[in-house]
C-alpha positions as CSV (number, residue, x, y, z in Angstrom):
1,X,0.0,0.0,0.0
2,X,1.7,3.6,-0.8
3,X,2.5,5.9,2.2
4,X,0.5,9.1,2.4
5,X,2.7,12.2,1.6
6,X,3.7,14.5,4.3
7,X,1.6,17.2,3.2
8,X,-1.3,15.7,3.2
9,X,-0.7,13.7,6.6
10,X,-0.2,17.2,7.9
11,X,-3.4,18.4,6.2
12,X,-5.4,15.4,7.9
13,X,-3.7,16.6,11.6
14,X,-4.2,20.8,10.9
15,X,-5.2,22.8,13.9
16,X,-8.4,24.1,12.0
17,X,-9.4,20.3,11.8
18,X,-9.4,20.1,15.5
19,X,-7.6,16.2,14.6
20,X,-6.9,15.5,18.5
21,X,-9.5,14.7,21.6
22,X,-9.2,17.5,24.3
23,X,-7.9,18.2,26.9
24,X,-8.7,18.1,30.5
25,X,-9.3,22.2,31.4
26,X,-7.7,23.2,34.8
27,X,-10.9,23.3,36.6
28,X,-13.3,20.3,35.4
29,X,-12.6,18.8,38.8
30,X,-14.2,21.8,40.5
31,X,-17.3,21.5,38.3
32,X,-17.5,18.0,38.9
33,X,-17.5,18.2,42.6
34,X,-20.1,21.2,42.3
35,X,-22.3,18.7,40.1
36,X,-21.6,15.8,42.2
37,X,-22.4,18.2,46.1
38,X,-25.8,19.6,43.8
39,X,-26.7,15.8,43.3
40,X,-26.6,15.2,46.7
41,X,-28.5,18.1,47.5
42,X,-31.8,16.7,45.5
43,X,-31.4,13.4,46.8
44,X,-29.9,12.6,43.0
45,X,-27.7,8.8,43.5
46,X,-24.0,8.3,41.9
47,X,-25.4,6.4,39.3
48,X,-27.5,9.3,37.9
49,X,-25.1,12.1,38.2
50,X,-22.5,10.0,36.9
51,X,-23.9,8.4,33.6
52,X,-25.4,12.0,32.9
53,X,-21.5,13.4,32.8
54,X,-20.0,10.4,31.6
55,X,-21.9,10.8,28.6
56,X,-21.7,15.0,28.1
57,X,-17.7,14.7,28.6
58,X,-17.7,11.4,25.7
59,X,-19.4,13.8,23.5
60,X,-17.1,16.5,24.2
61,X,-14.4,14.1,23.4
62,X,-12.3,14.7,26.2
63,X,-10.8,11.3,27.8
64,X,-8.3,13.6,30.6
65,X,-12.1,14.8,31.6
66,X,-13.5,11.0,32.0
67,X,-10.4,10.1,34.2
68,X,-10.9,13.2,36.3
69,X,-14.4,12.3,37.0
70,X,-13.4,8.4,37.2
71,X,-11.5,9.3,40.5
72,X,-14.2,11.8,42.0
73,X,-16.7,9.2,41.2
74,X,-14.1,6.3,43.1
75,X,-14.0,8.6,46.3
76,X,-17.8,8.9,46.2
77,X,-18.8,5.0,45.5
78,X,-19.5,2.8,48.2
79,X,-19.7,-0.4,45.9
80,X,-17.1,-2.9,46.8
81,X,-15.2,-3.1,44.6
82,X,-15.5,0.2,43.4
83,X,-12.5,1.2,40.9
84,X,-13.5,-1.9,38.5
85,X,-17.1,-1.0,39.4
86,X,-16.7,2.3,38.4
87,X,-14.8,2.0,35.5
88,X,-17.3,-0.6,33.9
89,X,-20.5,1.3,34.5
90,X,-18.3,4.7,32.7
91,X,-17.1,2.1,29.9
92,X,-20.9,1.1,29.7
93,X,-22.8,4.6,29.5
94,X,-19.5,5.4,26.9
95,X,-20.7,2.3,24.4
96,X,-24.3,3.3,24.6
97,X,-22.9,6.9,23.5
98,X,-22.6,5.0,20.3
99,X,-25.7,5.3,19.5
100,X,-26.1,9.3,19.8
101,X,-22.3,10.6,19.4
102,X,-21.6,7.9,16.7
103,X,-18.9,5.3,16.9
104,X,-15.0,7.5,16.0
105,X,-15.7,9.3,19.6
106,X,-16.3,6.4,21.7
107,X,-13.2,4.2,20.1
108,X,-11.0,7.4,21.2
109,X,-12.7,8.2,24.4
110,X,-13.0,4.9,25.9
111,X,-9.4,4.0,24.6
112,X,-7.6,6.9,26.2
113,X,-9.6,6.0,29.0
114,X,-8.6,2.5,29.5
115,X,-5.3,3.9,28.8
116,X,-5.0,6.3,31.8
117,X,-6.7,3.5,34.7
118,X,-4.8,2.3,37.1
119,X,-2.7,-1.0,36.1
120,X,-4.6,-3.3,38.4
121,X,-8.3,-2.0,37.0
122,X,-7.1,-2.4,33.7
123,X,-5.6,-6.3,34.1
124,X,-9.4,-6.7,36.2
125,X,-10.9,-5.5,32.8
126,X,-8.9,-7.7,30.6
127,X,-11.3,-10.6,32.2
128,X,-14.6,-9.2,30.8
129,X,-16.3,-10.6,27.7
130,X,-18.7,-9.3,25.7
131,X,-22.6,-9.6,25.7
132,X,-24.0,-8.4,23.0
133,X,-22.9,-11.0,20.7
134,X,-26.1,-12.1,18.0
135,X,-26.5,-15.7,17.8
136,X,-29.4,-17.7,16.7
137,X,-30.5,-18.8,20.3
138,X,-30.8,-14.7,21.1
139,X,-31.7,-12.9,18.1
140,X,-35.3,-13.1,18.9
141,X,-35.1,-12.2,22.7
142,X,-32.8,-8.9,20.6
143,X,-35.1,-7.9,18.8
144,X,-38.1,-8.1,21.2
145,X,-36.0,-6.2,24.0
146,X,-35.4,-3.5,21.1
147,X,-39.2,-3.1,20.3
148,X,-40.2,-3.1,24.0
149,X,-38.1,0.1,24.4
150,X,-38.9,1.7,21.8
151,X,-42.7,1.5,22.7
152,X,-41.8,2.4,26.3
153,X,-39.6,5.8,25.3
154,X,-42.3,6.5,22.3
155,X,-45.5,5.2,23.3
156,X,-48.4,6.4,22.2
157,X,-46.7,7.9,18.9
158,X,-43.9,4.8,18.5
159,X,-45.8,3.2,15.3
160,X,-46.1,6.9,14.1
161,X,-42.6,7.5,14.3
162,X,-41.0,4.2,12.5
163,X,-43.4,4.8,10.1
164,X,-42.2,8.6,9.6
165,X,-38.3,7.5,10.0
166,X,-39.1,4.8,7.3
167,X,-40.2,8.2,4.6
168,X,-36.7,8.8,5.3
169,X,-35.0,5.8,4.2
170,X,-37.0,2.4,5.0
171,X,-34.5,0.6,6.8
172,X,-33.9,3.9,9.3
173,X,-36.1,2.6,11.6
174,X,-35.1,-0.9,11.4
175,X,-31.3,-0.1,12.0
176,X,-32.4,2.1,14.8
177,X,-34.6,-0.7,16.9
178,X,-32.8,-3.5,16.0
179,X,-29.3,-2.4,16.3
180,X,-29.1,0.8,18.4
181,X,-32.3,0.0,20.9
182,X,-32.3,-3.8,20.9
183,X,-28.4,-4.4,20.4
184,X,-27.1,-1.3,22.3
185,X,-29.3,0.3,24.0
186,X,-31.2,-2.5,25.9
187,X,-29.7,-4.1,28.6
188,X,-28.5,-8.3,27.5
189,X,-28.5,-10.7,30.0
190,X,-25.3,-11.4,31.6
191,X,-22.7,-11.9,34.8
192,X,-24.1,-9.8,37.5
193,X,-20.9,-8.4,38.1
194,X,-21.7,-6.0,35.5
195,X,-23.5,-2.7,36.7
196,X,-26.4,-2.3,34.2
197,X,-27.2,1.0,32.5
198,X,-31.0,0.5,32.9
199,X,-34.0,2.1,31.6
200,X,-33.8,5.2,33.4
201,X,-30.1,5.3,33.0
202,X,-30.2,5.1,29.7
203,X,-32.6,7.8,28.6
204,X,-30.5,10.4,31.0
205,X,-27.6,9.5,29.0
206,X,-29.6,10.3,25.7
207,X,-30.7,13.6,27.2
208,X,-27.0,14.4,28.6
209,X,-24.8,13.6,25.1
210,X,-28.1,15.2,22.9
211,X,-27.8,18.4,24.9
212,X,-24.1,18.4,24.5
213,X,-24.4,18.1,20.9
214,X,-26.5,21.3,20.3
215,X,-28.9,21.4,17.0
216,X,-30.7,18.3,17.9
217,X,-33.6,19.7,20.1
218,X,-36.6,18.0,19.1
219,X,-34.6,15.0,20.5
220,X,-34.1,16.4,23.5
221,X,-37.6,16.5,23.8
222,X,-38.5,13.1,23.0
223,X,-35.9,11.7,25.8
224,X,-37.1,14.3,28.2
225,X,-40.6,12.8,27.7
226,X,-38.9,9.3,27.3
227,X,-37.5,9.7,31.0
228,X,-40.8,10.6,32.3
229,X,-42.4,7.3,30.8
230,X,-40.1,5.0,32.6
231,X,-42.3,5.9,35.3
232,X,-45.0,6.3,33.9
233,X,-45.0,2.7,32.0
234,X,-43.7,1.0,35.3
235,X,-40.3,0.1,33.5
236,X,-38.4,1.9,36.0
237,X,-40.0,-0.6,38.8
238,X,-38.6,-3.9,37.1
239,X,-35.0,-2.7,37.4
240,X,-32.2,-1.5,40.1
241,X,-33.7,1.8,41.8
242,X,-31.7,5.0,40.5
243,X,-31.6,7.8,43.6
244,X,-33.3,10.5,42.5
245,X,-34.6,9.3,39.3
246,X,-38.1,10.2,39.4
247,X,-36.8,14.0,40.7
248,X,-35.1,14.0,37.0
249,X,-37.9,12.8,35.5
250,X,-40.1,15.9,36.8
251,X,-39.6,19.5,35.1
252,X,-37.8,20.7,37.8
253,X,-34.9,17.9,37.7
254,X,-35.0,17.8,34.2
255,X,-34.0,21.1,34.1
256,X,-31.5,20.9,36.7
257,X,-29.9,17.7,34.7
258,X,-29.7,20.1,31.3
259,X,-27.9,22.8,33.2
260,X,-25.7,20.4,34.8
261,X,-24.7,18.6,30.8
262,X,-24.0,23.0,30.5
263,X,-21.8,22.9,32.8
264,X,-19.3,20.3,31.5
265,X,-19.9,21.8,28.1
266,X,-18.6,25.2,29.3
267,X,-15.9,24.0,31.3
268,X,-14.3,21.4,28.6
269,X,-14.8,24.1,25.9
270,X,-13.5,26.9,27.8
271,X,-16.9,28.7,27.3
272,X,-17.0,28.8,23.4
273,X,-20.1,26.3,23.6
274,X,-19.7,22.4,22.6
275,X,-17.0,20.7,20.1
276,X,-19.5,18.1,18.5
277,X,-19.6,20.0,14.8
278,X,-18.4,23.4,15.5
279,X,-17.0,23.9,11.8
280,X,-13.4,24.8,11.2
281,X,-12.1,27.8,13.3
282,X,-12.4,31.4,11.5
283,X,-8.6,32.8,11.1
284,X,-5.7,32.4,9.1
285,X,-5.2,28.5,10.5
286,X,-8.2,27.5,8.7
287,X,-7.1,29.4,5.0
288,X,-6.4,26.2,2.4
């Protein structure tokens, strides 16, 4: 295979491109601990303040930020063994960020991550397998777990949207309840070792990397409403209580979890709004 030529190698890693993740800012510590004392303060559990800024800092791309937090999370867990414990349930809420962010931040994120753990964590996490693998003897029990959350975060309008996603492109709304809700979103069966990113979980992370995104509003909405329907539908019930998830699920912890996702999007980029799809930066830098 030719080599790429220096000029263009330097082309693909240009400033202007933004090529690299980013940084850790001097003070994301300080905003978690704010985030993390305000949780407290409305009765709002670990798990719930932590997926929701797990998931804003993977979609602003900064890994130094997810270790930051990893520690701060560490000091406040009581779970036994809390750094593998930790460290799984951040790797967890990272792969369902697939399914909003897309897949190029989580391989980076979750890598650098991994990278930056402490030695004996990482030779823990060496031992895990994976669950989400399609064989015949699940592929039904996928699907079903796909279509059952999708009527749960959609219902009464779920059969109105596949049909309107389907306008679009007909297998849209097959890729997105097979794959992203039943494959990814949905929680397999598995080891209970692993700390499950549930129902409720799952729809604050949707909120948290959507509102980090900016320019996606109207889905904002629809996993606003979707959190309120976990309890609504009695889904939340059949799964691991989350502190202070019916408080986020009511306008006045919904908003409180949005300004919390603004937060880490102001501190991480250093107040000029999120990183998702900024464009190029204006100045000579970005001339071809």
């Amino acid at each position: 295979m030719s080599k790429l030529s220096e000029p263009l190698k330097a082309f693909i890693n240009a400033a202007h491109a933004r090529p690299n993740t980013v940084p850790a800012p001097r003070n994301i510590l300080n905003v978690y601990e704010k985030i993390a004392k305000d949780a407290a303060k409305n009765k709002v559990g670990l798990s719930g303040w932590l997926c929701a800024s797990t998931a804003a800092t993977m979609t602003m791309n900064s890994p130094d930020s997810m270790l930051e937090l990893y520690k701060l999370a560490i000091a406040s867990s009581a779970a036994e063994d809390r750094g593998v414990w930790t460290a799984e349930l951040m790797r967890e809420v990272g792969l369902k960020c697939i399914g909003f962010n897309g897949v190029p931040r989580t391989i980076n994120v979750l890598g650098a991550f991994y990278g930056g753990l402490p030695s004996e964590v990482q030779e823990r996490l060496k031992e895990r397998r994976p669950r989400r693998a399609l064989s015949k003897s699940n592929i039904e029990a996928t699907l079903a777990r796909g279509n059952g959350l999708w009527d749960s975060i959609y219902h009464p309008f779920s059969a109105k949207l596949s049909a309107k996603l389907a306008q679009s492109h007909p297998d849209l709304p097959v890729h997105i309840i097979e794959s992203e809700y039943g494959c990814l979103f949905s929680d397999p069966p598995g080891p209970t070792s692993y700390p499950n990113v549930g129902r409720v979980l799952t729809s604050i992370i949707a909120v948290a990397c959507l509102r980090a995104q900016s320019g996606v509003g109207p889905q904002v909405v629809s996993h606003v409403f979707g959190l309120r329907k976990a309890f609504e539908d009695g889904t939340a019930e059949g799964e691991d209580e989350v502190p202070g998830g019916k408080w986020l699920a009511g306008n006045e912890g919904s908003l409180w979890l949005l300004e919390q996702v603004d937060r880490v999007v102001e501190a991480i980029g250093e107040g000029r709004g999120t990183n998702f799809a900024p464009g190029f930066e204006k100045g000579p830098r970005a001339k071809l």
